[in-house]
Each structure stands twice: as structure tokens, then as C-alpha cells.
N, C-alpha and C positions, 0 to 999 in steps of 0.2 A: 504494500500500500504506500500512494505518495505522501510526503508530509511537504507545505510549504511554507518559507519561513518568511516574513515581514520583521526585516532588521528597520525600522521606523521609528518614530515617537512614541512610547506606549504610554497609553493613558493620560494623554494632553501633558506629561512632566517634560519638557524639553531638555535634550541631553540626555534622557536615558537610551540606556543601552543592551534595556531588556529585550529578550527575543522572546516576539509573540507567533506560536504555531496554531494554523489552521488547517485541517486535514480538508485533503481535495476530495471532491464528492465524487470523482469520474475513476472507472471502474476499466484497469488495463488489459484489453481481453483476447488481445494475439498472441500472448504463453499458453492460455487455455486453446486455442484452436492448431495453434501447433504441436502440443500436444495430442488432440485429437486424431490430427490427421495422419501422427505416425502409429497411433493408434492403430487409425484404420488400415494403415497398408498391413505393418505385422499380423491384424487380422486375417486381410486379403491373400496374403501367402501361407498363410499357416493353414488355412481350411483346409484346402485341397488336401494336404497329408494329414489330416484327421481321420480320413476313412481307412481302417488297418482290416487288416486281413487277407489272405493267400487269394488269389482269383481263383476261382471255381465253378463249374458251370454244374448246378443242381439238378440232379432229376426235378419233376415236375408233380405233384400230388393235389389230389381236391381235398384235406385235412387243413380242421385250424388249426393256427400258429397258440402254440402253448406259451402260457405269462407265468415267467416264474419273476421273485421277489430278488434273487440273487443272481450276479452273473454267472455263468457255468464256465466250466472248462471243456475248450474245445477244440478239437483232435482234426487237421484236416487233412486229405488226402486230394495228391493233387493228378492232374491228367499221367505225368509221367510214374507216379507210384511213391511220390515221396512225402512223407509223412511229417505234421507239423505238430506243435500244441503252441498254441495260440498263432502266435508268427515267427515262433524259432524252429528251425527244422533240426529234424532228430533221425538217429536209425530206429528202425522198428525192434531193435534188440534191445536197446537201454529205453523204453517207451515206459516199462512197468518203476524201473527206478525213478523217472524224473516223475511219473504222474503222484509216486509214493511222496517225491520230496516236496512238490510242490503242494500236495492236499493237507499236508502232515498225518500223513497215514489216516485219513478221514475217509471212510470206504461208502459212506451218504454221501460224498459229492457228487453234485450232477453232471456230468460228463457226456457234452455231444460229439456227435462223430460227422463229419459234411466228408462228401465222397463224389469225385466228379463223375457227370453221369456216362462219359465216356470209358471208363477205368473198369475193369474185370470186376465183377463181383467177391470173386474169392478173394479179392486182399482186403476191400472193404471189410469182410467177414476176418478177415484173418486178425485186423486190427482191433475190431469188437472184441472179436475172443480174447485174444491177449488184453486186453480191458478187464473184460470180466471175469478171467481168470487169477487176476492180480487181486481178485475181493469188491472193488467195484460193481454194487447193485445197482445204482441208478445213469444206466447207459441206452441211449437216443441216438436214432439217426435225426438228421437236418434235411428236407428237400424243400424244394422251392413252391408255394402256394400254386396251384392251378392259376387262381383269378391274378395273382401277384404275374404269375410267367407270361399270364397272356398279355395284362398290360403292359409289361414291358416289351415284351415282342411287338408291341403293337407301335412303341413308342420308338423301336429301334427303325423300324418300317418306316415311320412318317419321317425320319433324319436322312434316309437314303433315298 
């Protein structure tokens, strides 16, 4: 805030040499905008890497999407057969140790499994099992809603 100072007569006493301050009533507001606007770019760039996760192309199901309260942990398999949890990829032989260290041996956690729907069946299954053979009860596949695939197919159509 400015302050401004009237080095003058104060108080009709001639020869004094009091300094009298009067605060300015106008309000300095291009800190505040620039500010903002680097605001907005570090926004403007950072969005786009906010969306995380393996690209994956989902089979396609008419089933609603389940609401759970907690985020799950979740296992993806990709077109070429490699195996992730969350976005760190892993071999499928140390799969039971890391899913151990990361739940702290908590064998209720929920655990999805997304599997591209171009990929063998048998490794998707292969990866379930060794899931739920490591004590893990609560294990899910992911596919992509019917109405959900078709809007988007629909939406990819209208870009092309």
C-alpha cells in the first residue's frame, strides 16, 4: 500500500517540520493481474499431463460403471502384453511382491485389472490369477461402457 507524505506546515504552526501522512485511497492492481496470468498459463500447461494412465483400448460392455468411495489399485495390460500397476511397469513375476508392498498386505483391497481388447485372453487371465492367488479377494475387470464407446466412436467420426 502507498503512503504519501506532505512535508508542509502542519497545523497552521509555521516552521514546523512535522511530517503529516495521508494514505492514498487508489488500489495498485497490475501485481494482482500479473500474477494471474502466470497463473493461468502454469495452468494451461499442466492440464494436459493431468490425465495419467497407460493407453488402452477396452472391450466394450452394456454394464454400469461401479462407484466405489476409495480409489482402487489398478493392474493394466497393454496391446503388446506388458503389464503395469498404476503407471509403473513391472514383470509379471514380481506382480504378487509389489501389489503385497504397496496394499501393506491388505488382501480387501480393490484391485482392477483393464486388459486391451486386442490382447489374448489367456494373459489377461493369467494376470487375474496370479492376483488372486497372492490372497486378493476383491479383483474386477474394467471395460468400457456400451453407451460410453459409442459416444465416443461417435465423436471420433464427427473429427474425421
Amino acid at each position: 500500500m502507498a503512503v504519501q507524505l506532505d512535508r508542509g506546515q502542519a497545523r497552521g504552526r509555521p516552521g514546523s517540520t512535522r511530517v503529516r501522512y495521508r494514505p492514498m485511497a487508489e488500489i495498485n492492481v497490475t501485481p494482482f493481474v500479473d500474477v494471474m496470468l502466470v497463473l493461468l498459463v502454469i495452468f494451461m500447461v499442466t492440464a494436459p499431463l493431468l490425465t495419467v494412465g497407460v493407453p488402452v483400448d477396452l472391450p466394450e460392455t452394456a454394464a454400469k460403471p461401479i462407484a466405489e468411495p476409495d480409489e482402487p489399485l489398478v493392474i493394466t495390460v497393454d496391446k503388446s502384453g506388458q503389464v503395469y500397476i498404476q503407471e509403473s511397469k513391472i514383470e509379471l513375476d514380481t506382480l504378487v511382491e509389489k501389489l503385497k508392498a504397496i496394499t501393506a498386505n491388505k488382501p480387501d483391497t480393490r484391485i482392477y485389472i483393464r486388459g486391451d481388447k486386442d490382447l489374448a485372453y489367456g494373459v489377461v487371465m493369467q494376470v487375474m490369477s496370479t492376483t488372486t492367488a497372492a490372497g486378493f479377494t476383491k479383483v474386477a475387470l474394467i471395460t468400457d461402457s456400451a453407451t460410453a464407446a459409442a459416444g465416443g466412436s461417435k465423436a471420433k467420426d464427427k473429427k474425421k
